[in-house]
C-alpha positions, -999 to +999 in steps of 0.1 A: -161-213-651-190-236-656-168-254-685-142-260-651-163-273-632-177-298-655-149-308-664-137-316-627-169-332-623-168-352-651-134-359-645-144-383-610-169-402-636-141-408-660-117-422-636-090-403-651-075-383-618-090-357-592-117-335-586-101-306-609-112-292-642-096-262-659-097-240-693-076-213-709-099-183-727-090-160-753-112-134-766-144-153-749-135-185-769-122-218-749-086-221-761-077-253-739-089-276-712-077-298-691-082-323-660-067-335-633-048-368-651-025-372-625-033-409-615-041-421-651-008-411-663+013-413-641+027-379-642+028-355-614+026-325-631-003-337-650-029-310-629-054-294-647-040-263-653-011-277-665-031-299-691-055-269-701-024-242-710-005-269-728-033-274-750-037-240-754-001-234-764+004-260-789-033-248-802-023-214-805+015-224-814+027-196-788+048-205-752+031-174-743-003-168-738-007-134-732-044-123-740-055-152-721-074-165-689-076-192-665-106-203-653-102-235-627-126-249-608-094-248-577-075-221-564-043-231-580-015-252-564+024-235-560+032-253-598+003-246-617+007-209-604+044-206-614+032-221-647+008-190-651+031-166-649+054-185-670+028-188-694+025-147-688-019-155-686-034-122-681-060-135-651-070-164-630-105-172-620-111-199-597-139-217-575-129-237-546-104-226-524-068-243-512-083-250-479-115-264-495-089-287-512-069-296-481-102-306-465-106-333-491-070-346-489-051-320-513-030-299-493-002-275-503+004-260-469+041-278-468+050-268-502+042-233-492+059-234-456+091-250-473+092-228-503+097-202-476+127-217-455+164-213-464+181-242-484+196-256-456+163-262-437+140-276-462+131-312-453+140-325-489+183-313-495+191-292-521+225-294-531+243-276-553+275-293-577+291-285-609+282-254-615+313-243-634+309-270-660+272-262-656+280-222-665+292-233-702+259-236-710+246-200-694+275-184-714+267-200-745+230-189-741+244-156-737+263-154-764+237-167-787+225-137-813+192-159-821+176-169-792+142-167-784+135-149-753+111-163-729 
């Protein structure tokens, strides 16, 4: 956790994005860090988290990082936590809170209250189209003897 926090420290000195610092563990050994690069890239998705398991996966050449651990120096947002269990990590450690976030201008609240709401009522439409031509795809994914289940 100390690692985290440096990092998200370090990460305000740099100029690179927010206050947010993150690393993946395996077996006591750091595996993968990241920070906050949102502004400096120009990516969204560019959260700490995010940065510290995709290092860790191409590191470790696995999309799965079972044995593993987060330790971020932020209770993580909604994407960083679906990434987690994507990423099927075994535990999350974390420092600051979401509401010590929102206090300083990162706030998740809405994504949580939308997430919650049927289709029709969420604030940004979602709108579904094509989904026959879109099924070809599905059915050839599941007809496909050699996939590689995720």
């Amino acid at each position: 956790m100390r690692r985290a926090i440096e990092l998200s420290v370090k990460n305000l000195s740099d100029g690179l994005g927010g206050p947010f610092g993150a690393v993946v563990v395996k077996d006591g050994a750091i595996v993968g860090e990241g920070t906050n690069r949102v502004t400096s890239t120009n990516d969204p998705s560019a959260h700490a988290e995010v940065v510290a398991i995709r290092e860790a996966s191409a590191k470790m050449k696995c999309f799965q990082l079972n044995g593993c651990e987060l330790y971020t120096s932020c209770e993580p947002c909604p994407m960083c936590m679906s990434l987690v269990y994507w990423a099927h990590l075994d535990k999350v450690y974390y420092a600051n809170t979401a509401a010590d976030a929102a206090k300083v201008g990162f706030d998740d609240a809405r994504i949580y209250r939308e997430l919650k709401l049927p289709h029709a009522q969420r604030s940004l439409p979602l709108v579904q189209m094509m989904r026959n031509e879109a099924m070809a795809a599905f059915t050839a994914w599941e007809r496909k003897p050699d996939k590689v289940r995720y």
